[in-house]
N, C-alpha and C positions, 0 to 999 in steps of 0.2 A: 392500545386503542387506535394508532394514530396508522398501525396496520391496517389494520380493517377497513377503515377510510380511503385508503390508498390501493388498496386491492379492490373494496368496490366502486369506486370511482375507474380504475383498470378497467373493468369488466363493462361499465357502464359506457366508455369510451370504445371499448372494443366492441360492444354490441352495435352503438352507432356506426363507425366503422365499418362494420358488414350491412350495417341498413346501406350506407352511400354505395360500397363498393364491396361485393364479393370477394371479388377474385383477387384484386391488389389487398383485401384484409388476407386471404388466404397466402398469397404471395409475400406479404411481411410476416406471417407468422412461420413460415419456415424460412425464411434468413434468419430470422430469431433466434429459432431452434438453431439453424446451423450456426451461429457464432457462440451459441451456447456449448455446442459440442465440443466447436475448436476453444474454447475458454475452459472446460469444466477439466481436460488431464492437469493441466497445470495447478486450477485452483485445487482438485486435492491432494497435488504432491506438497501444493505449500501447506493445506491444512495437514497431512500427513507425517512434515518436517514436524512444524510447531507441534504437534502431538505428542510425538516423539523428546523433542526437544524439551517440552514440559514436565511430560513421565519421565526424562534423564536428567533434567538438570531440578532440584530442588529450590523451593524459592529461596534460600538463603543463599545459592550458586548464583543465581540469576540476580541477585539483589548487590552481590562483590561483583560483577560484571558490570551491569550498567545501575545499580540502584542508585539512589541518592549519595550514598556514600561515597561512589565511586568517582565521585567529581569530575573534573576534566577528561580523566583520562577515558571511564566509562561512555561520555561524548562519542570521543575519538570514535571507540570501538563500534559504540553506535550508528556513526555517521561511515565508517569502514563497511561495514557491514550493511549498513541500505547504499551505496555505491554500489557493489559489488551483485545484491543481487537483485533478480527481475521478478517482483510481486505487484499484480494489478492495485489499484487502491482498494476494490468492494473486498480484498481479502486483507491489506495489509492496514486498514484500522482496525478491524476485531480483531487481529493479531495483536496490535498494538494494547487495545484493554486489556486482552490476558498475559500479557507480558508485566502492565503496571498492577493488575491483578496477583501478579505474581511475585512482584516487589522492585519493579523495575522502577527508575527517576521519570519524573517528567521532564526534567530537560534533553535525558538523556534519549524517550522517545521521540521528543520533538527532534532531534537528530536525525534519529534513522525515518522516521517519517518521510519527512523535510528531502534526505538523502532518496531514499526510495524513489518519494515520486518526479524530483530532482534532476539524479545524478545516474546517466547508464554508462557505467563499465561494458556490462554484458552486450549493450545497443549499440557501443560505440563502432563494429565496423557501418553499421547501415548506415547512422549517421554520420561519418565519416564521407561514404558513397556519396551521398546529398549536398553536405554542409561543407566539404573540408578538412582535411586533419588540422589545419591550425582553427577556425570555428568553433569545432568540437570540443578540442581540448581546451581553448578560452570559457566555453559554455559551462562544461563539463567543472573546471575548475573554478567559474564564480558561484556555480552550484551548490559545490563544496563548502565553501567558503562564508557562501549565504545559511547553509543550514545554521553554522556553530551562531550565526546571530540571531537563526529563529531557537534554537539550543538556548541563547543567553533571557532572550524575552520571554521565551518561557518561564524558564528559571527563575525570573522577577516575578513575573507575573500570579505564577501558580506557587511557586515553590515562597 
């Protein structure tokens, strides 16, 4: 429901929009488009992965990996693993439901979450360029650091 609200409300903003201004509504709606373009290979090599990743590994695989059970160490892997790679966030929370859909911990997503939107490995030459290699690598590593304690309040919290 709370769609449909949000989409006509959109529409109802964009209609105003081109009441004020034509040309700058026409003009933000293909930057739009273009950033959606440069965003959409990515978002579905990762929906793509996870697909895959799903149809391969069975929930009782994915639930000794990071489930509940998998304690600490499941963390770890988790928090490795969103390090490591580069998921926008609009893809890597609905990732994240089908992973606990699938038998994943909650602390164990709060890791990789946490890590994801966190911690870039893959980012680290740009930000390097900018920030420093010693910057980066302090960021980088209270990042890390930070997840296993949003990992632990989870854990309390939900678990």
């Amino acid at each position: 429901m709370d769609s449909y609200l949000f989409y006509g409300l959109t529409i109802l903003l964009l209609a105003f929009s081109f009441y004020k201004d034509k040309k700058k509504s026409l003009m933000s709606l293909k930057k739009g488009w273009k950033a959606f373009e440069n965003i959409l290979p990515e978002f579905l090599v990762v929906i793509l992965l996870v697909g895959v990743m799903l149809a391969i590994l069975n929930p009782q695989t994915i639930s000794n990996l990071i489930g509940k059970e998998s304690g600490w160490m499941g963390v770890v892997l988790a928090a490795v693993i969103g390090s490591i790679t580069l998921i926008p966030g609009f893809v890597a929370f609905p990732t994240a439901h089908l992973l606990l859909q699938a038998g994943a911990g909650f602390m164990q997503i709060g890791a990789l979450i946490s890590t994801l939107m966190m911690v870039g490995i893959v980012t680290m030459p740009v930000e390097i360029k900018y920030f420093g290699k010693r910057m980066t690598i302090l960021r980088n590593l209270m990042a890390f650091v930070f997840s296993f304690f949003v990992a632990f309040v989870i854990g309390k919290v939900v678990g």
